[in-house]
BATOR-267981 format. One record per residue (C-alpha): chain; residue in three letters; x, y, z. Coordinates in nm, 2 decimals. Layout:
// residues N
+----+-----+--------+--------+--------+
: ch :  aa :     xx :     yy :     zz :
+----+-----+--------+--------+--------+
:  A : ALA :      X :      Y :      Z :
...
+----+-----+--------+--------+--------+
//
This chain:
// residues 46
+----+-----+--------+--------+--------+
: ch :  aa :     xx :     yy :     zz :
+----+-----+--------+--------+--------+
:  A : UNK : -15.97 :   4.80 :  11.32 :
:  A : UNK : -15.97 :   4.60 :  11.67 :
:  A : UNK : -15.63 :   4.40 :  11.54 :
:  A : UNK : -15.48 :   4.72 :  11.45 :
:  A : UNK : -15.54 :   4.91 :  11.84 :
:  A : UNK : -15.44 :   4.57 :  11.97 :
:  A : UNK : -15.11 :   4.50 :  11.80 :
:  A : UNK : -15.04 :   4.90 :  11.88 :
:  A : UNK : -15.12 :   4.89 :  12.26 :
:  A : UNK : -14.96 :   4.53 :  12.27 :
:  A : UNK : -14.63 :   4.70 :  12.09 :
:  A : UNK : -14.63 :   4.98 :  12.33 :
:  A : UNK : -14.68 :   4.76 :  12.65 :
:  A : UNK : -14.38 :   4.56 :  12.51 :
:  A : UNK : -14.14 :   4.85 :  12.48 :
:  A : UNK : -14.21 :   4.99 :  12.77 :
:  A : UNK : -14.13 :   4.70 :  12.96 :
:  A : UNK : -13.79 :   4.61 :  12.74 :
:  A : UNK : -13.66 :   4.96 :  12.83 :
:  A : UNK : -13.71 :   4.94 :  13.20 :
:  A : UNK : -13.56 :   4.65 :  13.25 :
:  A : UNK : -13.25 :   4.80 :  13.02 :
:  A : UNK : -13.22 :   5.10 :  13.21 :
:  A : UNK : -13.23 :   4.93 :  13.52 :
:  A : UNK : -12.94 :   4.66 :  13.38 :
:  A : UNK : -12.78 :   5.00 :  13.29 :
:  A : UNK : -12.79 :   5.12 :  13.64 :
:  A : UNK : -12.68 :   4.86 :  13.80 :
:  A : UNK : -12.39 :   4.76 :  13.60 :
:  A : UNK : -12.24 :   5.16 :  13.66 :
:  A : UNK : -12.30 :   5.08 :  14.01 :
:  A : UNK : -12.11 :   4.75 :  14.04 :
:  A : UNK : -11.81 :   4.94 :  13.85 :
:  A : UNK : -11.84 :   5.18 :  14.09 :
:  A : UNK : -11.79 :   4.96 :  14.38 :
:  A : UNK : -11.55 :   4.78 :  14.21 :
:  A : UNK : -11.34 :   5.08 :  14.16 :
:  A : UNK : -11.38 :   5.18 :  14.56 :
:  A : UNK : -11.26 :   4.83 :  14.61 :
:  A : UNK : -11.00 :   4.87 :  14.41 :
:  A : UNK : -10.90 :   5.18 :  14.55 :
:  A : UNK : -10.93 :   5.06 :  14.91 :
:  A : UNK : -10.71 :   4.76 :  14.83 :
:  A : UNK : -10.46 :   5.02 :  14.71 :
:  A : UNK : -10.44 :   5.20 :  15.03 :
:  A : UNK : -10.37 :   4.88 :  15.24 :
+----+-----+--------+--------+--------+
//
């Protein structure tokens, strides 16, 4: 019974943790395009 809590709170702890760090990954790639495309677009004006 103790192996079954423990393998469910350790599977929970572990997902939890892989899908912050994906959403931050997430968020921080959309904001590098988005710089990249006001670079883009300031190199355009020059």
């Amino acid at each position: 019974m103790k192996r079954i809590f423990l393998f469910l709170f350790l599977a929970g702890v572990m997902g939890t943790t892989l899908q912050s760090c994906r959403e931050e990954s997430t968020g921080d790639k959309i904001e590098d395009a988005a710089d990249d495309i006001g670079d883009a677009a300031e190199d355009a004006v020059d």
